[in-house]
N, C-alpha and C positions, 0 to 999 in steps of 0.2 A: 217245225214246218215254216218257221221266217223266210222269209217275207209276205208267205200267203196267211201266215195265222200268227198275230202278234200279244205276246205277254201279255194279258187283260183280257183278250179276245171272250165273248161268249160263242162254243160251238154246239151245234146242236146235231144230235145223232141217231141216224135211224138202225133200229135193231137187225138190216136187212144184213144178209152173209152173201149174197148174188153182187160179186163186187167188178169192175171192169178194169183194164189200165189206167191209169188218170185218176182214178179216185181214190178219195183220204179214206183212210180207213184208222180207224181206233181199236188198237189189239192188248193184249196185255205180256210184258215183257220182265222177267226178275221184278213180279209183284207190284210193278209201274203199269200206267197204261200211257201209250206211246200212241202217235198219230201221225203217220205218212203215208207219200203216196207210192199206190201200185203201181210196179214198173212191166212185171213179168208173173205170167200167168200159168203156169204148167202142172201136167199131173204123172206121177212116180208112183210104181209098183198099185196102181188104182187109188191112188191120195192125190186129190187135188192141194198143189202149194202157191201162195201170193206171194212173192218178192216185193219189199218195199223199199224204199230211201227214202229221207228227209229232204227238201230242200235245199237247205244248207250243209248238207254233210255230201263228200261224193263217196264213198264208197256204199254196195249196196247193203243192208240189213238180211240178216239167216231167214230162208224162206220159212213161212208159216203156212198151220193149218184152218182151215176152215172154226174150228173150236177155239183159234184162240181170238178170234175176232170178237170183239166187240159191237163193232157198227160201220156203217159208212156215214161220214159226215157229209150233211145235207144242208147245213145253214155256219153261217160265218155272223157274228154282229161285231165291231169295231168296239173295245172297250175304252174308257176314258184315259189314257198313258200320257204324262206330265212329258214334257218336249225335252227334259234333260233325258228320262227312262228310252224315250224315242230316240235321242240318239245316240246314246249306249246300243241299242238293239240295231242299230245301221252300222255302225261299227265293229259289231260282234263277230261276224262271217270273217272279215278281215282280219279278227285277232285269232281264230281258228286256222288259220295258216302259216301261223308261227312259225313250225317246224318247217315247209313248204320255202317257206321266205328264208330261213339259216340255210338250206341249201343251196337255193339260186343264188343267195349273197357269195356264199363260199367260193362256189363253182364261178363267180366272177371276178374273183377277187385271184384263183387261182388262175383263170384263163389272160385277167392284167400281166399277172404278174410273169407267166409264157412271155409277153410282148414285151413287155420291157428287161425281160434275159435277154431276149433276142434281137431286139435293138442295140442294145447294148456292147454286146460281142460284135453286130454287124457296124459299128460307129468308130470302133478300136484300129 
């Protein structure tokens, strides 16, 4: 959840399952417990399910059920993070786009290279 909940972070969570859009909620996921926010609210065959994402991630997470919640996070405190750990975690996001970044590079490097065929030929 970077940049709203940072590495060290203490959060504190209430037991409540009554969750809104906007709010973080702590679920449990492949034996982890995960913390993002609600995006989308809806209910299927009479199952209420919560959609969430991360922050930093854009696509959205597999909706869930009411059971696999944990809480909605109600307190945030700032932990103690040494200023090099801070700025590894501000540059994180950006290296998460790796892939994103090899294909805009590509796809420009192809579209250069369009221009200068065709300058080319039109110079001759």
């Amino acid at each position: 959840m970077f940049p709203l909940i940072w590495t060290g972070d203490k959060v504190t969570i209430s037991p409540q399952k009554d969750v809104n859009i906007g709010d973080v909620i702590v679920f449990s996921r492949d034996g982890r417990m995960v913390g993002h926010k609600v995006v989308r609210i809806f209910e299927k065959n009479g199952i209420q399910y919560c959609q969430t994402r991360g922050d930093s991630v854009f696509r959205l997470d597999e909706p869930i059920t009411a059971e696999r919640i944990l809480g909605k996070v109600i307190r945030i405190e700032r932990g103690n993070i040494p200023p090099a750990r801070r700025i590894l975690l501000l540059v994180h996001p950006a290296l998460q786009l790796g892939c994103l970044n090899a294909i805009l590079i590509s796809a420009l490097i192809r579209i250069k290279s369009c221009f200068l065929s065709a300058t080319r030929r039109l110079s001759y």
